[in-house]
N, C-alpha and C positions, 0 to 999 in steps of 0.2 A: 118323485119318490122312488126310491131303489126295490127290486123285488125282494122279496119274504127269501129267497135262496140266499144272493148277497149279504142280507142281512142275518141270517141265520149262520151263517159260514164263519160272522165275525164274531159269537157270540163266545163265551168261554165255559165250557164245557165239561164237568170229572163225572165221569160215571162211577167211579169207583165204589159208592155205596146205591147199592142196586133196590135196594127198598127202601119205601117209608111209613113210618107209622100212619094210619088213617083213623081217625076215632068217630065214628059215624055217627053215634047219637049226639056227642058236640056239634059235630057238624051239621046235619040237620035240625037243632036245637037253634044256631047261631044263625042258620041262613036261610028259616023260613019264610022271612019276607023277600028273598029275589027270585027275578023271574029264571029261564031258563037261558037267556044269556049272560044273566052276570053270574048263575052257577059255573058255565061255560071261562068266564072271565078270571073268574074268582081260582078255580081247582087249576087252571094253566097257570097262572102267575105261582101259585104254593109249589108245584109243579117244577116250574123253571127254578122257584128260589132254592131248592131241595137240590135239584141235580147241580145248580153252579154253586150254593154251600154260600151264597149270600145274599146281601138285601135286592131288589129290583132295581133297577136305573130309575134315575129321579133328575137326570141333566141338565131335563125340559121341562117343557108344562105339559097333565098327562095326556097331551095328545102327541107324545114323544113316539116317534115312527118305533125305535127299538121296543118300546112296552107295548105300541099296540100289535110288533109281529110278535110277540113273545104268549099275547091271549089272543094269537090269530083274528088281529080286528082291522079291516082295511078300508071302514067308514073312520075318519078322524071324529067328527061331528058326535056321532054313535059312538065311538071308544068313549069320548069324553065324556059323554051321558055314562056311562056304562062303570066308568073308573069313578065318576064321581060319588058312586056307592060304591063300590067293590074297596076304594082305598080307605073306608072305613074300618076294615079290616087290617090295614094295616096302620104304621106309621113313622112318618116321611123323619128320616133325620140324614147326617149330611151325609152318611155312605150309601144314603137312597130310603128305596119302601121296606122296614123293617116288621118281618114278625115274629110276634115273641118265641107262641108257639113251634116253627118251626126253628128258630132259632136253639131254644132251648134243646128242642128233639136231637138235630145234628149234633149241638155239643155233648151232649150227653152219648149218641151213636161213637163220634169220631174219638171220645175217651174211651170209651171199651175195647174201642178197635186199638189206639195206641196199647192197650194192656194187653189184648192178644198178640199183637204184633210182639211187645217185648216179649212176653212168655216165649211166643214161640221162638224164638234168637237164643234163647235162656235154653228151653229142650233142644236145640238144633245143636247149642255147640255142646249139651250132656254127649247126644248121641255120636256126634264126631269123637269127641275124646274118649267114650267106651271105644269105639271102630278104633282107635286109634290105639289105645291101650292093649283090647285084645289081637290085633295086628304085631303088636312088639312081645307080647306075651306068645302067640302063636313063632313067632319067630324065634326069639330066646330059646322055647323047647324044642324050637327042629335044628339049633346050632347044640344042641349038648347029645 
């Protein structure tokens, strides 16, 4: 088996949206019945699916090395117990372990973000063309 560094090195990675929603009384509502590892199991996998912006690997069976470094689990045996509740939470289709929830979050974050993005291209090139405008304006009165 490869160490958790190697593996983690291959992994794909945007940081680029630095937060995420957390809704705490869902989430204590939904996961009163696990113990303290598969909350452990559970909040790294939402975790990981949030910062890569997609579903979990699904390659293998879940005692896939990539998923169990991804909820820092290096008993297979133990993952496998562990996944076989936690992936109730999710579900497996072919681009892997989908959830709704955080799926939904993201698209909704990464639309708003496309809209500030355009705005801001929209006000960037206002303020070039005033700069621009009053730069020729400023010049036209210092040539007369």
């Amino acid at each position: 088996m490869r160490s958790f560094g190697e593996l983690f090195s291959q992994l794909e990675v945007d940081m680029s949206i630095p937060w995420m929603k957390f809704y705490p009384a869902d989430y204590l509502a939904d996961t009163g019945h696990l113990n303290h590892e598969e909350h452990g199991v559970y909040l790294l996998a939402m975790l990981h699916y949030w910062r890569t912006r997609k579903p979990l690997p699904s390659n293998c069976l879940a005692n896939d090395e990539q998923l169990m470094m991804i909820c820092r689990c290096r008993d297979a045996e133990k993952f496998q117990k562990l996944w076989e509740t936690v992936s109730k939470f999710f579900e497996l289709t072919p681009e892997g372990w989908y959830h709704k929830r955080i799926a939904e979050d993201l698209q909704l974050v990464e639309s708003k973000s496309e809209k500030m993005r355009a705005n801001g291209k929209i006000g960037g090139s206002r303020k070039k063309k005033k700069a621009i405008v009053k730069q020729l304006v400023s010049k036209l009165t210092s040539d007369i």
